[in-house]
C-alpha positions in Angstrom: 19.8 -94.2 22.2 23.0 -94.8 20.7 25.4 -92.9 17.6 22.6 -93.2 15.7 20.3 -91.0 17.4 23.0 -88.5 18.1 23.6 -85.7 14.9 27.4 -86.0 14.4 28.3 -82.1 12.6 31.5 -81.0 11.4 32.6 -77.5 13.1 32.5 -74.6 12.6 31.4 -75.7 9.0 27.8 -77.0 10.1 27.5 -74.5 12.5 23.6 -73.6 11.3 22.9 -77.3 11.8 24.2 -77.0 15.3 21.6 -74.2 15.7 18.8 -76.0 14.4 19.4 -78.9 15.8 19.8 -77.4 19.2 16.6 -75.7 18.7 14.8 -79.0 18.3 16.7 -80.7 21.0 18.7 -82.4 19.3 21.6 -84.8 20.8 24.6 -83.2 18.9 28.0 -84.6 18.6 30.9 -82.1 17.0 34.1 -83.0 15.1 37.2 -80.7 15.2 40.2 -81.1 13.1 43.2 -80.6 15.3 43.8 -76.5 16.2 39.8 -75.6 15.3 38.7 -74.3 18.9 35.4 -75.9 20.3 32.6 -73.9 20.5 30.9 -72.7 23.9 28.3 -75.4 24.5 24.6 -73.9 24.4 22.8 -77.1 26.2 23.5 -80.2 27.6 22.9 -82.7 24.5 26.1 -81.2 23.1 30.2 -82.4 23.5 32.8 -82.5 20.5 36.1 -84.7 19.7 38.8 -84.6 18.0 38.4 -86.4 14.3 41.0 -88.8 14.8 39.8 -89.9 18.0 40.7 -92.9 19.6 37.2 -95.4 19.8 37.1 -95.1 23.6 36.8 -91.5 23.8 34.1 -91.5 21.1 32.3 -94.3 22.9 32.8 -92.2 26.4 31.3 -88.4 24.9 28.6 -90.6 23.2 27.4 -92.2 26.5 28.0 -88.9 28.5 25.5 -86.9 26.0 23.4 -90.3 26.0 22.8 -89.7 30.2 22.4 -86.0 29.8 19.7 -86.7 27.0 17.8 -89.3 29.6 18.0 -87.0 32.6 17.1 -84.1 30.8 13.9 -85.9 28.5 12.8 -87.4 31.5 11.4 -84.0 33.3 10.3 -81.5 31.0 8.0 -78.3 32.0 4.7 -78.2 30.3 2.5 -75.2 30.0 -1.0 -75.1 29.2 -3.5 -73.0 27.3 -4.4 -71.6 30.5 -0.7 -70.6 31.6 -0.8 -73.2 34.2 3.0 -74.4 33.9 3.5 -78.0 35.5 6.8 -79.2 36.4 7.1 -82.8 38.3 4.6 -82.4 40.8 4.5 -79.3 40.6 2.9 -76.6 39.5 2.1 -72.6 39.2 -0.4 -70.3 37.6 1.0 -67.6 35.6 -0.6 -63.7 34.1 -0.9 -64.2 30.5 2.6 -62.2 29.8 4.5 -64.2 31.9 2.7 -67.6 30.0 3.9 -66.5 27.1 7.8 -65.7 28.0 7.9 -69.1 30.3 6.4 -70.9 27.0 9.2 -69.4 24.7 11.8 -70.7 27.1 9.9 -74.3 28.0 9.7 -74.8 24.1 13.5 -74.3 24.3 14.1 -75.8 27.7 18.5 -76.0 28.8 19.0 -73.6 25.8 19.4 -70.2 25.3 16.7 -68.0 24.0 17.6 -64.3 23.3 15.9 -61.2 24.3 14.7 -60.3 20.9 12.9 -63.7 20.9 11.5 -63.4 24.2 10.1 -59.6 23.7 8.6 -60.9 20.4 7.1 -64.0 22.7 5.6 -61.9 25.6 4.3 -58.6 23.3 3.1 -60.2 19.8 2.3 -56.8 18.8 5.6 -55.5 19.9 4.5 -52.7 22.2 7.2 -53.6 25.2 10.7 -51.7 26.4 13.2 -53.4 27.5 12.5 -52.6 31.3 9.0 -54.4 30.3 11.1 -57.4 30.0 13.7 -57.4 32.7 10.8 -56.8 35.2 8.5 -59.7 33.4 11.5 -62.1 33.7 12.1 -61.1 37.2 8.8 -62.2 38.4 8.7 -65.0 36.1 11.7 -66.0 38.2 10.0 -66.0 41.5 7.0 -67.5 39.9 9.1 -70.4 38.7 11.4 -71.1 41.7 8.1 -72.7 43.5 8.1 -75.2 40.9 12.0 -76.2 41.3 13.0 -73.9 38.1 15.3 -71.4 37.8 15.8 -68.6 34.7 19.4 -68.1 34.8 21.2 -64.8 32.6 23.6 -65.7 29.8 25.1 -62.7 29.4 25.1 -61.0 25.6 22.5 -63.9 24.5 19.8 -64.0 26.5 18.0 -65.9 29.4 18.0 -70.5 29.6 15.4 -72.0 31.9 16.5 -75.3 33.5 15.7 -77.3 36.7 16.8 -75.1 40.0 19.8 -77.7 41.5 18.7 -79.2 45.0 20.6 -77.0 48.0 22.7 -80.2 48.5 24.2 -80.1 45.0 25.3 -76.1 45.4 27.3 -77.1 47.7 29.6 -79.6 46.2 29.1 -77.2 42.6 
């Protein structure tokens, strides 16, 4: 990987790019004239410079995304047909509700996907409340932290699934 496989997007004026790049995983890098504030970051294949900047800092944001896009490419969850939800060596069985709300978040895996988008995921036919879905993503939580995963909360936008940090890592966090 190299600049060339990284989208480079002007911002905020490609900021529906951003989105649908970052919904396709995307390595994104994004350009701010001086006083434009940076955006909060919604994954890991994101960072943004300066236009102006000097060539070492371009060269050090493009390898920084480059080693987040190989450690984060490298294990991906996968979910089956059967709602069998393999992760590394692991793995765990899940009700068919829960399949389908751990599928909406795998297909968007280290990214945010909102509650509207997870209600339509889980209840096709749109029969759930909204306790429906905080209890669903509660067990889908214990479900998943056997397999090293962890659904963490991002407040006013919705729930991000990502690999559960090794107990040696919170420490030093």
């Amino acid at each position: 990987m190299g600049l060339a496989d990284i989208a480079l997007l002007r911002w905020p004026e490609e900021a529906s790019r951003r989105e649908a790049l970052a919904a396709d995983r995307v390595p994104r890098l994004l350009l701010l004239d001086d006083g434009i504030s940076p955006p909060s970051a919604v994954d890991c294949l994101e960072d943004w410079v300066r236009v102006g900047a000097r060539e070492e800092e371009l060269r050090a944001r493009v390898a920084g995304i480059e080693r987040r896009a190989a450690a984060h490419h490298q294990n991906l969850p996968d979910i089956d047909d059967d709602g069998v939800l393999r992760f590394g060596a692991r793995w765990v069985s899940l009700p068919p509700v829960e399949a389908r709300l751990a599928r909406a978040l795998v297909e968007r895996f280290g990214a945010v996907v909102s509650r509207d988008a997870l209600s339509a995921a889980g209840w096709p036919a749109g029969t759930s409340g909204r306790n429906a879905l905080d209890v669903h993503i509660l067990r889908l939580r214990r479900r998943l932290s056997t397999a090293g995963l962890v659904i963490r909360t991002v407040r006013s936008r919705g729930y991000l699934l990502e690999q559960a940090r090794p107990p040696s890592l919170l420490a030093h966090a």
